[in-house]
C-alpha angles and dihedrals in degrees: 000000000000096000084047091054086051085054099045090053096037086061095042084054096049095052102032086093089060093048102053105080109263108240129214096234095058131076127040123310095257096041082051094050093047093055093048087051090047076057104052090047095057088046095043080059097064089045106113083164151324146190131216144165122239144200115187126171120196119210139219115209090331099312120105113256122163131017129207127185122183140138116257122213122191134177125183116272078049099269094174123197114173110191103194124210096181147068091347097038103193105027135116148194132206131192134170117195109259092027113122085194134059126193120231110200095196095205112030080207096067105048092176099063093080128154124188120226132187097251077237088066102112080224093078102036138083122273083253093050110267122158120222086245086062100053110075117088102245080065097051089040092056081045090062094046098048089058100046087060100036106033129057109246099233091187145038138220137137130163131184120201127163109291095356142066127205116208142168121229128188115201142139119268125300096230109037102005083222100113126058106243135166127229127199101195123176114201124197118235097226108073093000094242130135117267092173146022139171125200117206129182114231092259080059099247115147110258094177145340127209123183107195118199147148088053124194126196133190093347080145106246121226114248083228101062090072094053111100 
């Protein structure tokens, strides 16, 4: 009895660790950012559309140089629509998954005026280079997880504050993966999306920065919102 009784505490003890709820704020930085992105994935999963308004600004060796709002639609199976406010008030951008080609309707206010472009027309891409296929967040949130597998994280950093966290993440780049860059990317713990991230160079100079708000999540988008 009494060695079963060793036995029996020996194993409470042992296990005792897996069964305490794991927080946020314990373990190592990298250990912490892979369970928010963990997270984000299994959220990412529930995600049929959403909507959000976005501010990005675009730098030129380190100083900020151009500035673009607009409002971002997505719908599983990556139908994309980008409705910008500035600088190109009126215009608008469509794009389906699979599709090499996206559709830019110039003035919203006449449907009719449309032009095609390859997603690899610089046209249609970022002022670093991102295609139209590369914008929505299941595609930055696979980002995320591919270099925190694949790429050695160099710093850490990881805060924690109310509804937000803060985190560093060291990665290749997000067009070409070809240059080492570091991210500091703050996710909100409602819906587990990005409100904010930051691009560095490795010399640490600001590539770009995009704030994300106003988020909406499973309104049920028409299918028709994303016909041009």
């Amino acid at each position: 009895m009494v060695k079963l009784a060793s036995v029996f505490f020996m194993l409470v003890f042992m296990l005792l660790p897996i069964a305490q709820p794991i927080s946020l704020s314990e373990g190592s930085e990298e250990d912490r950012v892979f369970s928010i992105v963990q997270r984000m994935e299994s959220a990412f999963k529930t995600v049929e559309d959403y909507t959000c308004e976005v501010d990005q600004i675009f730098y030129q060796d380190g100083v900020a140089d151009q500035r673009y709002r607009f409002k971002f639609y997505f719908k599983r199976d990556k139908k994309i629509r980008v409705d910008f406010s500035s600088p190109y008030r009126g215009l608008s951008i469509f794009y389906s998954e699979g599709d090499k080609e996206a559709t830019v309707i110039p003035f919203r206010f006449v449907p009719t005026l449309k032009f095609r472009f390859s997603i690899g027309n610089p046209m249609v891409k970022t002022l670093t280079g991102q295609r139209i296929d590369q914008t929505d967040m299941g595609y930055f949130i696979e980002f995320i997880s591919k270099n925190l597998k694949r790429v050695k994280q160099r710093e850490d950093e990881f805060h924690e504050n109310g509804e937000q966290i803060t985190f560093l993440l060291s990665a290749m780049d997000y067009i070409e993966e070809q240059y080492p860059e570091t991210y500091r990317i703050t996710i909100s713990k409602k819906n587990w999306l990005p409100t904010h991230i930051e691009r560095y160079n490795l010399e640490g100079k600001p590539i770009e920065v995009t704030d994300i708000k106003k988020y909406t999540v499973n309104t049920h988008l028409e299918d028709k919102l994303f016909h041009p």
